[in-house]
PABAKE-929725 format. One record per residue (C-alpha): residue number from 1; y, z, x. Coordinates in Angstrom, 1 decimal. Example, Ala and Ser with C-alpha at 12.3 -4.5 7.8 and 13.67 -1.06 7.14 Angstrom:
REM PABAKE-929725
{1 {-4.5 7.8 12.3}}
{2 {-1.1 7.1 13.7}}
This chain:
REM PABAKE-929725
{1 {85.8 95.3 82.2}}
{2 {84.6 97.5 78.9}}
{3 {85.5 100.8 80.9}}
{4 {89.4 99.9 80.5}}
{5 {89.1 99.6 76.7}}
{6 {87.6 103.1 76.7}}
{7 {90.3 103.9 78.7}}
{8 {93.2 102.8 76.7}}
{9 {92.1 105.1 73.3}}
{10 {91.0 108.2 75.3}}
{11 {93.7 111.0 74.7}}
{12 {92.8 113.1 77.2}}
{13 {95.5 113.6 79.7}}
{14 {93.4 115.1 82.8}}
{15 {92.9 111.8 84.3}}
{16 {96.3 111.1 84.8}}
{17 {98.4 111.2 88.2}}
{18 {102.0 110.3 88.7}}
{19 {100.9 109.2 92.2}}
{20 {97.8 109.5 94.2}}
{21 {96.8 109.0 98.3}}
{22 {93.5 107.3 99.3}}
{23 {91.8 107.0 102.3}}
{24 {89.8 103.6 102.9}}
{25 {88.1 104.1 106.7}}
{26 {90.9 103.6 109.1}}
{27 {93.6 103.8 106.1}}
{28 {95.6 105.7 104.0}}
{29 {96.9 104.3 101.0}}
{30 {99.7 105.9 98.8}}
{31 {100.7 104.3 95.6}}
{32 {103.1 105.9 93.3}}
{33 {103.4 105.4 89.2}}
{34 {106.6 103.3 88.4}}
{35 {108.5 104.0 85.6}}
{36 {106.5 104.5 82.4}}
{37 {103.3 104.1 84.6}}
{38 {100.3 106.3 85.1}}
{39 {97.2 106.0 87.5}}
{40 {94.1 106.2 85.7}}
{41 {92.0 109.3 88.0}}
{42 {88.5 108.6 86.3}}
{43 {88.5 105.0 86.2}}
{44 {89.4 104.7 90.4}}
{45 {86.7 102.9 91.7}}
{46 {85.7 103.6 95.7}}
{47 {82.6 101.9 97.3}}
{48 {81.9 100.6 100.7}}
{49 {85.3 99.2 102.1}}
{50 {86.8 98.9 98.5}}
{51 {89.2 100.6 96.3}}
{52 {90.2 99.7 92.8}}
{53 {92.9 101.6 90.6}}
{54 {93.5 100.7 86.9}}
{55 {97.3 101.5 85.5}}
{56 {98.5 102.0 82.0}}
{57 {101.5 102.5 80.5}}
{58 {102.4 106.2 79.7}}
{59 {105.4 108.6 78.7}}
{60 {106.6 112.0 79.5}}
{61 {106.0 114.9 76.4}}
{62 {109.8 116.3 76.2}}
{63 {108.0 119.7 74.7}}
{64 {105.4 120.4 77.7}}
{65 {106.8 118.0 80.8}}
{66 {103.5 116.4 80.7}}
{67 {102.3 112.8 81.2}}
{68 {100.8 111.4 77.9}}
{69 {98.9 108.2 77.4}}
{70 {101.1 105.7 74.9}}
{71 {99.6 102.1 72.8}}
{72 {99.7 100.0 75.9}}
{73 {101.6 96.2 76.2}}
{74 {99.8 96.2 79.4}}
{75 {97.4 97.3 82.4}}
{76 {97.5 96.9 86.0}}
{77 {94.5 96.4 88.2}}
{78 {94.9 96.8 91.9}}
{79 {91.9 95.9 94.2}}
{80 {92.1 96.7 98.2}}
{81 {89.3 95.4 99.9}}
{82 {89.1 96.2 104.0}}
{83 {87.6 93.6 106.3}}
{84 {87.7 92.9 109.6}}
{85 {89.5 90.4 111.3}}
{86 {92.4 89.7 108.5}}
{87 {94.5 91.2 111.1}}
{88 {94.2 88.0 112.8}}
{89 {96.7 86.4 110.0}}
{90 {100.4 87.8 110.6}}
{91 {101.6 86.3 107.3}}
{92 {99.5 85.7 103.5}}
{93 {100.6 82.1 104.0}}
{94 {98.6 81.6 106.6}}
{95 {95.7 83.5 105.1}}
{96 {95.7 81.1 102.5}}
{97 {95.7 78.2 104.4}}
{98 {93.0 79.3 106.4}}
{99 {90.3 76.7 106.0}}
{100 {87.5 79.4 104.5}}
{101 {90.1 80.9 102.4}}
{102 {89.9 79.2 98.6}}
{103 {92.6 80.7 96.4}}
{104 {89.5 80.0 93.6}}
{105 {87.5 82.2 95.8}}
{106 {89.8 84.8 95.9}}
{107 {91.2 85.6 92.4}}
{108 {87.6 84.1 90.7}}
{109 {89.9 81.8 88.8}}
{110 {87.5 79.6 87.7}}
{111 {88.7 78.5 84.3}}
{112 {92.4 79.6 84.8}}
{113 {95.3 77.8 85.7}}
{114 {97.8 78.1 87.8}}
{115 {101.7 77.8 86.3}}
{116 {103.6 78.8 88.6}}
{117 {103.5 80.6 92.3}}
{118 {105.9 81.4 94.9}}
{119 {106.1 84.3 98.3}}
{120 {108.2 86.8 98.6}}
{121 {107.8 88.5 101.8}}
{122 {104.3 88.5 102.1}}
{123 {103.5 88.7 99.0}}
{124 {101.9 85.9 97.2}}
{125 {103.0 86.0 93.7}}
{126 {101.0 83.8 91.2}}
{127 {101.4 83.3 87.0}}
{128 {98.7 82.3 85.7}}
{129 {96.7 81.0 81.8}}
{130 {93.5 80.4 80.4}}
{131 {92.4 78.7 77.9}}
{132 {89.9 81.0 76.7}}
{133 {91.7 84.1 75.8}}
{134 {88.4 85.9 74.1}}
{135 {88.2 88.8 76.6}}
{136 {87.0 92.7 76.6}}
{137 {90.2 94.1 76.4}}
{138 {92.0 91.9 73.9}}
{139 {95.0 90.5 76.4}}
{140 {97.1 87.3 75.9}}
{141 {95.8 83.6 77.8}}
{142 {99.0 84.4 80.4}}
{143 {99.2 86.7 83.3}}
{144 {100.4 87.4 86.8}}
{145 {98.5 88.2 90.0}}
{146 {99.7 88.7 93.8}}
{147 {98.1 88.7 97.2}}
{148 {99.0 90.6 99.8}}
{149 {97.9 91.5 103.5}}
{150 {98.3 94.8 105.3}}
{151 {96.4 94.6 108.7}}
{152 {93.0 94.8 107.7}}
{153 {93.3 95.5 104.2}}
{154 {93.6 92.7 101.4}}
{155 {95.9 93.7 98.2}}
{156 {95.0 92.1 94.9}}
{157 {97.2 93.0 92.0}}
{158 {96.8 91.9 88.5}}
{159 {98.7 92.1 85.2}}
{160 {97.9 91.6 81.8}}
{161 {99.5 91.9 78.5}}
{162 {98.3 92.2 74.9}}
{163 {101.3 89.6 73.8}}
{164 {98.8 86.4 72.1}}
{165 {102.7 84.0 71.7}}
{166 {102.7 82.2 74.9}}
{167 {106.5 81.6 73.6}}
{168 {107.1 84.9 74.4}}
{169 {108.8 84.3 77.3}}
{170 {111.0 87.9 77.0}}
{171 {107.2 89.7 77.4}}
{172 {106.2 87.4 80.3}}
{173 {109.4 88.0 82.6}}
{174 {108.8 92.0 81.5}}
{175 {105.1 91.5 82.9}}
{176 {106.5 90.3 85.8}}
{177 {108.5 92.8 86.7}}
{178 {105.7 95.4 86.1}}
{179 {103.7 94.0 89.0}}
{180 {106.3 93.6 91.3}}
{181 {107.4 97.1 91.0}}
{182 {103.8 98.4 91.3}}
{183 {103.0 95.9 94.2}}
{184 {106.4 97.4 95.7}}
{185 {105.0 101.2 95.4}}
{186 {102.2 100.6 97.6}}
{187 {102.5 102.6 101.2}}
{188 {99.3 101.9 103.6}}
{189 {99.3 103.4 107.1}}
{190 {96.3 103.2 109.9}}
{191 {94.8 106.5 110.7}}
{192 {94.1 107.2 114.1}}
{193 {91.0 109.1 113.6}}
{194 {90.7 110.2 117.1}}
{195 {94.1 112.3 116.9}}
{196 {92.9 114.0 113.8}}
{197 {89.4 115.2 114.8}}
C-alpha cells in the first residue's frame, strides 16, 4: 500500500474526478465523491474481474472552481471483485454464513479484531483494531470496513484514519460516517451486452 502514500503529497490535480463510471464485464458501476471527497484517477486499479478505487479527502479552490487535494484525516479504499455464483445469496447475511465464506478470509483480518459489527440493509458494517499500528501510510490501530453484495459483484469498503488516540471517539463516529456515505454513493447496473452491440 506505498502507492497511497505517494498519493496523499502529490499536488497535481489531474487525477482527480468528482465522480467516475466503470465497467467490470457484465457491469457498470458509478460511484460519486461525497462531500469533501475526491476519486483518485491514477491510482484505480482494474485487472481480471476486479476494480479498486482509492479516495481522499479534498476541497474546492474558490478562485478557479477546481478540486484540490487537502492534508488528509483519512482514505477510503473500495474493492469490487466479480464472481460467479454470489448471485446465489439474496442477502450478505447469508453470504457470510455460507460454510466456505470465513469473515478472516475475506477482509485478511488476520491480526485485527473485531469491536463491533452490525447490517444495515445489506450492508455488513464492521469496526475494527489492531494491535500493531506500524503501517505504510501512518493510520491509527481503529477502523471501519463493510461488505456488500450486488448480484455478482462483491463490495469491500475500507476506512482509515490518521487519529493514533483510540479515545478519540469524536474521530471514530466521523470515520464512520465517511464510509457509509461513500458505501451509499455506489450505483451498479447489469449490462446487457447483447442490446448494446
Amino acid at each position: 500500500m506505498s502507492f497511497l502514500l505517494v498519493s496523499c503529497v502529490n499536488n497535481q490535480v489531474s487525477d482527480i474526478q468528482k465522480s467516475a463510471v466503470y465497467n467490470l464485464d457484465d457491469y457498470q458501476i458509478s460511484i460519486k465523491s461525497t462531500k469533501e471527497f475526491c476519486i483518485n484517477s491514477d491510482l484505480t486499479q482494474e485487472k481480471n474481474k476486479i476494480l479498486v478505487l482509492i479516495i481522499t479527502e479534498c476541497i474546492k479552490n474558490q478562485n478557479t472552481n477546481q478540486l484540490v487535494r487537502r492534508p488528509i484525516s483519512s482514505i477510503i479504499t473500495v474493492r469490487f471483485q466479480q464472481e460467479s455464483g454470489l448471485s446465489s445469496y439474496s442477502k450478505i447475511s447469508d453470504f457470510i454464513k455460507s460454510s466456505d465464506s470465513k469473515l478472516n478470509n475475506i477482509f485478511n483480518l488476520r491480526g485485527h479484531k473485531i469491536i463491533k459489527s452490525y447490517q444495515k440493509e445489506n450492508t455488513l458494517y464492521m469496526s475494527l483494531s489492531t494491535k500493531n499500528i506500524s503501517n505504510l501510510i501512518n493510520t491509527g490501530s481503529k477502523f471501519w470496513k463493510a461488505l456488500s453484495l450486488y448480484d455478482d459483484i462483491l463490495i469491500s469498503t475500507s476506512a482509515y484514519g490518521f487519529s493514533k488516540k483510540n479515545s478519540n471517539h469524536s474521530s471514530y463516529r466521523e470515520l464512520e460516517e465517511k464510509l457509509k456515505s461513500v458505501v451509499n454513493s455506489i450505483k451498479i447496473i447489469r449490462i446487457n451486452k447483447k442490446s448494446s452491440v
